[in-house]
Legacy VTK file of the C-alpha trace (Angstrom):
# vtk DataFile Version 3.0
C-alpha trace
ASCII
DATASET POLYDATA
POINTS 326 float
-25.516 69.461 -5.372
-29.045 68.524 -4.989
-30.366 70.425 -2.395
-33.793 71.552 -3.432
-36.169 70.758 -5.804
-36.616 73.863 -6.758
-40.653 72.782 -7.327
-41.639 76.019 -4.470
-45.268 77.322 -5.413
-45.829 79.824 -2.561
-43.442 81.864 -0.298
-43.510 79.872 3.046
-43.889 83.196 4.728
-47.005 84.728 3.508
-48.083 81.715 1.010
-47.843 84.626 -2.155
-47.360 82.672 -5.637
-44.058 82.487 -6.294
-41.451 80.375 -8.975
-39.325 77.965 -8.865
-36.484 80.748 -10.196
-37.595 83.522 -8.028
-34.760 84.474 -5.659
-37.125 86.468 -3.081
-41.152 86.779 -2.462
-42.634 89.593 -5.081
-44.594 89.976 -1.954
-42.984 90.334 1.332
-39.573 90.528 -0.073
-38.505 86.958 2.031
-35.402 85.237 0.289
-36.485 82.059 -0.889
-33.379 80.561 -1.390
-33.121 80.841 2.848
-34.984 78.894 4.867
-34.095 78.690 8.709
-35.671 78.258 12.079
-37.294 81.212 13.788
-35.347 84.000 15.397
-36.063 83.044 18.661
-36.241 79.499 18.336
-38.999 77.734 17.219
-42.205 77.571 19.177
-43.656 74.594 20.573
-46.085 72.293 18.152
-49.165 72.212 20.182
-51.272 74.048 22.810
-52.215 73.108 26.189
-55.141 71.474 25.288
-53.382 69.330 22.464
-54.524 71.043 20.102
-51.912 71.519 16.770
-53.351 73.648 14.555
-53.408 77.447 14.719
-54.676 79.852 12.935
-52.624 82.855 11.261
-53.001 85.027 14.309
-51.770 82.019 16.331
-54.465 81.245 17.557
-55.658 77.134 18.903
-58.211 76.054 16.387
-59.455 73.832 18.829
-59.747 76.587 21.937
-58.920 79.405 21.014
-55.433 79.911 23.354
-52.990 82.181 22.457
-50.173 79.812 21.318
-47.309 80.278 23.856
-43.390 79.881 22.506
-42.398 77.883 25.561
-38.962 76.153 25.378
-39.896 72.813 27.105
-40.215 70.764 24.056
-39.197 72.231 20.588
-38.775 70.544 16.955
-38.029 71.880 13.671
-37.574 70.316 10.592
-36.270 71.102 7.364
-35.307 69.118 4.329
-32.538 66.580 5.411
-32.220 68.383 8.907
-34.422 68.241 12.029
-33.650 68.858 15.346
-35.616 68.491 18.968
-34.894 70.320 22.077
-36.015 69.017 25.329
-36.072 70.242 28.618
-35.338 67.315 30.009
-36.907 65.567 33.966
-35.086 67.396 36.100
-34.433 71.005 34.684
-36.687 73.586 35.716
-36.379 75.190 32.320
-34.628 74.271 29.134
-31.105 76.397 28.510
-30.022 74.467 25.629
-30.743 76.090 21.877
-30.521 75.193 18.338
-30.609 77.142 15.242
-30.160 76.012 11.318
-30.519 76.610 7.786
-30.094 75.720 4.615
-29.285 78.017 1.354
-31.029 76.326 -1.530
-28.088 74.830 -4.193
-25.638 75.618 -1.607
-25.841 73.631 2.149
-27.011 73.447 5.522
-25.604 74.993 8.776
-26.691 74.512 12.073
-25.462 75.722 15.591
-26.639 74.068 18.766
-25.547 75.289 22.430
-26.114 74.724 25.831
-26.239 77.981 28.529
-24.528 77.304 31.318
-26.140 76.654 34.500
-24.224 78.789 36.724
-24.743 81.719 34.904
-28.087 83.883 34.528
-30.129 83.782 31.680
-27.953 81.054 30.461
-31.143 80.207 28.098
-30.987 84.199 26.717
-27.168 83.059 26.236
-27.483 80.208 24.284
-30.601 81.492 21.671
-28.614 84.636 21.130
-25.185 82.649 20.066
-27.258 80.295 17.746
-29.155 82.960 16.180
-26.102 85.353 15.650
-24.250 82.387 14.400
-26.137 80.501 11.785
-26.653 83.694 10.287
-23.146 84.177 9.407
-22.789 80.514 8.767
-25.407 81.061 6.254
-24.495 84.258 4.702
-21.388 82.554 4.405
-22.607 79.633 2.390
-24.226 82.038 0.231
-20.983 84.105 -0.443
-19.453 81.004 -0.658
-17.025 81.626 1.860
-14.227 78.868 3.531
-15.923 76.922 6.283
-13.359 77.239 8.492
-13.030 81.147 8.757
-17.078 81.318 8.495
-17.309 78.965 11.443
-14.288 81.440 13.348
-16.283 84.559 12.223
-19.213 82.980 13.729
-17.648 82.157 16.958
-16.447 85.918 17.295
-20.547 87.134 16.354
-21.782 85.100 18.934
-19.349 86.173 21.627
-19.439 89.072 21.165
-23.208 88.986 21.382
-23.516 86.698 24.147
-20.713 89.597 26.100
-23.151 91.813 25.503
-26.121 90.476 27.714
-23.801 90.792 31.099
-24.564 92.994 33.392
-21.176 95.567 34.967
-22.681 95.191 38.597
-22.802 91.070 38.325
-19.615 90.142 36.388
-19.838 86.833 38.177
-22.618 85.464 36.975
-22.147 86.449 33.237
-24.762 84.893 30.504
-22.444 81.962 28.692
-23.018 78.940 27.058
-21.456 76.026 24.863
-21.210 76.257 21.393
-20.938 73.072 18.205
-21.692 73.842 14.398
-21.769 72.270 11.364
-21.260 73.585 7.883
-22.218 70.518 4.897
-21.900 71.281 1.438
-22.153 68.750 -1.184
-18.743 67.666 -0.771
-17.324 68.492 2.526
-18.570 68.943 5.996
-16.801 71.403 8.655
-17.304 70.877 12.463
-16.423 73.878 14.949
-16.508 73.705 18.964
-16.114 76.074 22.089
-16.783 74.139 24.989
-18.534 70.246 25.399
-21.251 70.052 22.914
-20.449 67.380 20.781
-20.592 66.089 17.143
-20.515 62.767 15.723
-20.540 61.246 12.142
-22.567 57.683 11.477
-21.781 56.523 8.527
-22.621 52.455 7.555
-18.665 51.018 8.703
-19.528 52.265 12.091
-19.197 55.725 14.404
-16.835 57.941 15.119
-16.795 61.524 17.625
-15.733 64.512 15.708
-15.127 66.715 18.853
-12.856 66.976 21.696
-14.382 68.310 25.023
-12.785 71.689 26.434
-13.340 70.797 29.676
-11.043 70.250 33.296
-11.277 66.822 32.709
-10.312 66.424 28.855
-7.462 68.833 29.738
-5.960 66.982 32.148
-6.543 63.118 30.430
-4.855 65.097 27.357
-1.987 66.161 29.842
-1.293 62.286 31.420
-2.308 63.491 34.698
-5.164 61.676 35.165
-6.423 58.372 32.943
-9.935 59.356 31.745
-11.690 56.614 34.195
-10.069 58.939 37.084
-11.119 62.445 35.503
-14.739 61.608 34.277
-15.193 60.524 37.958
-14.038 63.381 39.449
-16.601 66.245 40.479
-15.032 69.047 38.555
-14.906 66.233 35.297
-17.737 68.650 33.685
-15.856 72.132 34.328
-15.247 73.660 31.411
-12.373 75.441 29.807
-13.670 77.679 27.735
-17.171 78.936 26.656
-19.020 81.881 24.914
-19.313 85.082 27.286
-17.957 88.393 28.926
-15.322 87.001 30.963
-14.587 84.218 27.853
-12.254 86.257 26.474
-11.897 86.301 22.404
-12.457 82.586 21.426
-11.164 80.797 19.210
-13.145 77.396 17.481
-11.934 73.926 17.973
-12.724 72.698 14.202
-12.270 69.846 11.605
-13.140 69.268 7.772
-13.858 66.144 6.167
-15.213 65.174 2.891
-18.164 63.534 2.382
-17.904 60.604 0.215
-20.651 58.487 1.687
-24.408 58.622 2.911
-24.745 58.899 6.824
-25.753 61.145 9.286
-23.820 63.961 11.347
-25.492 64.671 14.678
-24.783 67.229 16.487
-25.846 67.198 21.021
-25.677 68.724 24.175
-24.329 66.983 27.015
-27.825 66.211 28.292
-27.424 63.404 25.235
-24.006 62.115 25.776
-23.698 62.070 29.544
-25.844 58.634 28.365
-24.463 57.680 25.552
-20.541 58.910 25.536
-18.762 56.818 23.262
-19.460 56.382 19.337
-20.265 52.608 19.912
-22.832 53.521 22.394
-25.005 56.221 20.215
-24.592 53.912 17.903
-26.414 51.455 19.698
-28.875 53.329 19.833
-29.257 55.181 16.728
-32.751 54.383 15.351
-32.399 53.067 11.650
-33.642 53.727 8.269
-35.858 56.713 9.256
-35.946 60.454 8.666
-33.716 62.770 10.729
-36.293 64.177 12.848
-37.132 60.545 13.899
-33.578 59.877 14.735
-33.531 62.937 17.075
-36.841 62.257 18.672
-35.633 58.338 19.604
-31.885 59.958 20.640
-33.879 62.186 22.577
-36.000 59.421 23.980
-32.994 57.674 25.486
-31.891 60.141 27.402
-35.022 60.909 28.738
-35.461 57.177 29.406
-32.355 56.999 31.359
-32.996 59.755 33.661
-33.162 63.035 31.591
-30.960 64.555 34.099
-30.369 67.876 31.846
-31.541 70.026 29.112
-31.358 67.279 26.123
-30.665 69.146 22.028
-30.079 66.897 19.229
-29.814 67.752 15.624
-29.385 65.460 12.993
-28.213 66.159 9.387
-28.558 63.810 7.013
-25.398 63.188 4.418
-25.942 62.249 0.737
-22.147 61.262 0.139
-21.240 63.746 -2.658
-25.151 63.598 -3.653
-26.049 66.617 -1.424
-26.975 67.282 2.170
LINES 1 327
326 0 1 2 3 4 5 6 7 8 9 10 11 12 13 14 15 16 17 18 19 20 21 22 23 24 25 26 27 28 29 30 31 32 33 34 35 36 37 38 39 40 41 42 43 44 45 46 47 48 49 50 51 52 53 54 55 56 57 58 59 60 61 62 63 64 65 66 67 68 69 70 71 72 73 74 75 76 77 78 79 80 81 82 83 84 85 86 87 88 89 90 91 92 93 94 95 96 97 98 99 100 101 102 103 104 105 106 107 108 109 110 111 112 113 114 115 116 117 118 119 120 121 122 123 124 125 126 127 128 129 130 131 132 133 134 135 136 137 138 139 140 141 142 143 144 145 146 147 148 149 150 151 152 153 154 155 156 157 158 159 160 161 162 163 164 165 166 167 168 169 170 171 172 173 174 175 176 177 178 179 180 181 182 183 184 185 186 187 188 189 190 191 192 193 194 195 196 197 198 199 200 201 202 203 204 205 206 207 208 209 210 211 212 213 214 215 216 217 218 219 220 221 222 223 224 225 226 227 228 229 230 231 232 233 234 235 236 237 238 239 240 241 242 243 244 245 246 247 248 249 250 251 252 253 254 255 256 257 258 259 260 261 262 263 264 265 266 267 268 269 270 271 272 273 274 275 276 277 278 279 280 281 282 283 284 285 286 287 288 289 290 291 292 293 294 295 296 297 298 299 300 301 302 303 304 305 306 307 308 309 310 311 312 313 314 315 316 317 318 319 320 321 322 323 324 325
């Protein structure tokens, strides 16, 4: 698999010399064969006065502002994976999250949910199940474990953590959230789902959606009851049938394994993307061409906002080799 270059001079954590065999920083002790986004999430590029550069404090270089991790607008980019987070035009505050990694020789996993809005801290919700889970998606690609039972294991982590942030006294109102991930290895790619987050593989002969929605309306199209023109009309169409949370339940992923045999990208969305563009042949459409993955996410990103960026908007592109690494 060609995952890394292995060419690493300094430990991206405290910039200490470091080689290209060196499994963790002399230094601070940081594993170098990890690297992820920030527990957390990542923090917004630039300060309120544009400025971009900060010092190591954190500092604007250009005012002097503390830099603030707001959730409005967040990108992070690693080699052959980038994602953007946006809170969209009509959202007071952006609920979605994203978290990923990649284990140097080994592959990349990333996790991207969406809180739900009728429950409180639905953002708290959603950061908590992406940060619990790409850490077992990744220790898993480290162990090399079997995608599948990583990507259940990781379901049950972020549950279970996401159960934890409810309150007794307000049952009703429990944090929850959505939940897609993707685990690509040189050879194979594994796609889990609780919920309507969605994931879709572009490859050159066209589009395809890797996900099924577990929602009112999906159950019911699935059941004849309703054709889907009739349920995606409906105002319960976006009720979902299960989710991450205390009154969830113990959850089980939706998932599915391919291998990957040729270049293309797997993206990964919350439904503040595909409420736009539902159908394969319509991301398609849009899919900007021929540039890196953080580009496609920015102009994916773009189009919703350009139609109306009705909700929280998290994309996350990976790119695929086709047996040539991820």
């Amino acid at each position: 698999m060609t995952m890394d270059s292995g060419l690493r001079d300094s430990c991206p954590e405290c910039a200490a010399p470091v080689a290209p065999q060196d499994r963790f920083c002399e230094a601070c002790g940081r594993n170098l064969r990890v690297q992820r986004t920030p527990v957390g999430g990542p923090v917004t590029a630039r300060c309120a006065c544009g400025g971009a550069e900060f010092d190591g404090e954190g500092f604007c270089a250009r005012c002097g502002r503390a830099r603030v991790a707001v959730r409005d607008r967040v990108e992070f980019v690693l080699p052959g994976v980038a994602g953007v987070s946006d809170r969209g035009r009509r959202r007071q505050r952006n609920e979605d999250s994203m978290a990923f990694g990649r284990v140097r020789g080994r592959g990349v996993a990333v996790v991207v949910c969406d809180g739900v809005a009728s429950s409180e801290r639905a953002e708290q919700a959603s950061q908590t199940a992406v940060d619990t889970a790409v850490d077992v998606l990744l220790t898993g690609l480290q162990s090399g474990a079997d995608a599948e039972a990583a990507t259940a294991d990781a379901v049950t982590a972020a549950n279970g953590a996401v159960a934890r942030l409810a309150r007794p006294e307000a049952a009703e109102v429990a944090p929850s959230c959505t939940f897609v991930s993707a685990v690509v290895t040189d050879d194979s790619a594994t796609v889990g789902w609780v919920g309507d987050s969605r994931a879709y593989l572009v490859a050159g002969t066209g589009a395809a959606r890797l996900t099924t929605d577990d929602t009112w309306a999906a159950q019911l199209v699935a059941e004849g009851v309703l054709t889907e023109e009739e349920a995606l009309t409906d105002r319960r169409a976006h009720v979902l049938s299960r989710w991450l949370g205390a009154d969830a339940g113990a959850v089980e992923p939706q998932s599915v394994t391919f291998m990957v045999e040729t270049p293309g990208l797997l993206v990964l969305c919350s439904d503040g993307l595909w409420n736009y563009v539902p159908e394969p042949e319509d991301l398609l459409a849009v899919l900007p061409r021929g540039v890196p993955p953080v580009e496609v996410a920015r102009g994916l990103v773009d189009v919703a906002l350009e139609a109306g960026g009705h909700d929280n908007i998290t994309v996350v592109v990976i790119q695929l080799r086709g047996g040539n690494g991820s």
